[in-house]
C-alpha positions in Angstrom: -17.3 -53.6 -21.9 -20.7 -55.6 -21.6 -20.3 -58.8 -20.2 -22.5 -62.3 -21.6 -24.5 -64.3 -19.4 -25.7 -68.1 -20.8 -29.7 -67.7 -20.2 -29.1 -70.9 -17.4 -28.1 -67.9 -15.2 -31.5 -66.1 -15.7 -35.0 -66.5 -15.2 -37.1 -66.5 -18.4 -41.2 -65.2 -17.8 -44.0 -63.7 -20.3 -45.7 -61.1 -19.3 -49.2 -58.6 -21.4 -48.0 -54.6 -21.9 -50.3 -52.2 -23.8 -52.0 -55.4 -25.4 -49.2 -57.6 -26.7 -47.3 -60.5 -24.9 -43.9 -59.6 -24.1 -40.7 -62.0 -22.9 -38.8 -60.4 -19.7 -36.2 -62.2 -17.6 -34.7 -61.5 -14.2 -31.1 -61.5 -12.4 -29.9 -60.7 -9.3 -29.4 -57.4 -10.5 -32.7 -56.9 -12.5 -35.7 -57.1 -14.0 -35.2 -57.0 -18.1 -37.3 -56.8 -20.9 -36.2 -58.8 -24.4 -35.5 -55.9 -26.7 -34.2 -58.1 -29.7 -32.7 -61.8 -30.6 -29.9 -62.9 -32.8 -28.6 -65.8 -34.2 -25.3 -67.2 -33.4 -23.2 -66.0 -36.0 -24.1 -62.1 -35.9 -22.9 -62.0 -32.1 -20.7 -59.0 -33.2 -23.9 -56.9 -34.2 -25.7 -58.3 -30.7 -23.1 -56.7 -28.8 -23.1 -53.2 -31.2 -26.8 -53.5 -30.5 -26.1 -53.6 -26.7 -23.2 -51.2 -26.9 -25.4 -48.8 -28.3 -28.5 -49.2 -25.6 -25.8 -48.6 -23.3 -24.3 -45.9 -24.5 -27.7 -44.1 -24.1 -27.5 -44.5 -20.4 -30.7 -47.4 -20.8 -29.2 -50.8 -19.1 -28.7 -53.9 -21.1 -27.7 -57.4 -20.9 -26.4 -59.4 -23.5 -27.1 -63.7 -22.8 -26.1 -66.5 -24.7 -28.1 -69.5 -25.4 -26.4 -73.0 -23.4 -26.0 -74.0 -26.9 -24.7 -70.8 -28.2 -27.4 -71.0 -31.0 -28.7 -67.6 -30.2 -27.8 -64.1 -28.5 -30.4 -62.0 -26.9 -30.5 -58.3 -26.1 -32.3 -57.3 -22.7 -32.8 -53.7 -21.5 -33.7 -52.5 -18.2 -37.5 -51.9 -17.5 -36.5 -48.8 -15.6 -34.5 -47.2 -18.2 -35.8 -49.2 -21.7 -37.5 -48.1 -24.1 -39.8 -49.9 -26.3 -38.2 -49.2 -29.9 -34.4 -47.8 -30.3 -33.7 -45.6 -33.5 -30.4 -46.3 -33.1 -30.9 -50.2 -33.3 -33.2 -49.8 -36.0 -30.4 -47.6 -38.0 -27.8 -50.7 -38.1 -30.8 -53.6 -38.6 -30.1 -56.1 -41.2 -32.9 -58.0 -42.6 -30.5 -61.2 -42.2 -30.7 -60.6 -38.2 -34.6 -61.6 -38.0 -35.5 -65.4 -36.6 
C-alpha cells in the first residue's frame, strides 16, 4: 500500500537534466524526481499511477498538497525513469494541469 505525504513534509528544489528544468524534492528517505501531477479529484488514478511505478520495482511517493488541491507522483532518482509506458497507457487528457 503506498502511503501520502502533504508536501509540508518535503523539500521542494528545481534542478537542469539533459537541458530542461526539472522539479525534485527530498525526504528523509530520499531524493525524488516529479514524475507527474494531478488534480484533486483524480487521486484514485495518482495512486494507480504510483501503484504501477511501484510495481516495477522504481520507488515512488505519492504527496498531497496542504490544501488537497493537487496530488503529485515522485519516483526515485536511483530507480526512475524519465517516461513510463505503463503511465502513459492509462493517461487521460482530463489529468493534465
Amino acid at each position: 500500500m503506498l502511503a501520502v505525504i502533504t508536501e509540508d513534509c518535503i523539500h521542494q528544489f528545481c534542478f537542469i537534466a539533459r537541458g530542461s528544468l526539472h522539479t525534485g524534492m527530498t525526504t528523509r528517505d530520499g531524493l525524488y524526481k516529479l514524475h507527474r501531477s494531478f488534480r484533486k479529484h483524480r487521486r484514485s488514478h495518482a495512486l494507480a499511477v504510483a501503484s504501477a511505478l511501484s510495481y516495477q520495482g522504481i520507488g515512488t511517493v505519492v504527496t498531497v498538497s496542504a490544501q488537497q488541491n493537487h496530488y503529485r507522483v515522485w519516483t526515485d532518482f536511483r530507480t526512475g525513469r524519465t517516461q513510463d509506458a505503463t503511465s502513459h497507457s492509462i493517461r487521460h487528457s482530463s489529468d493534465r494541469q
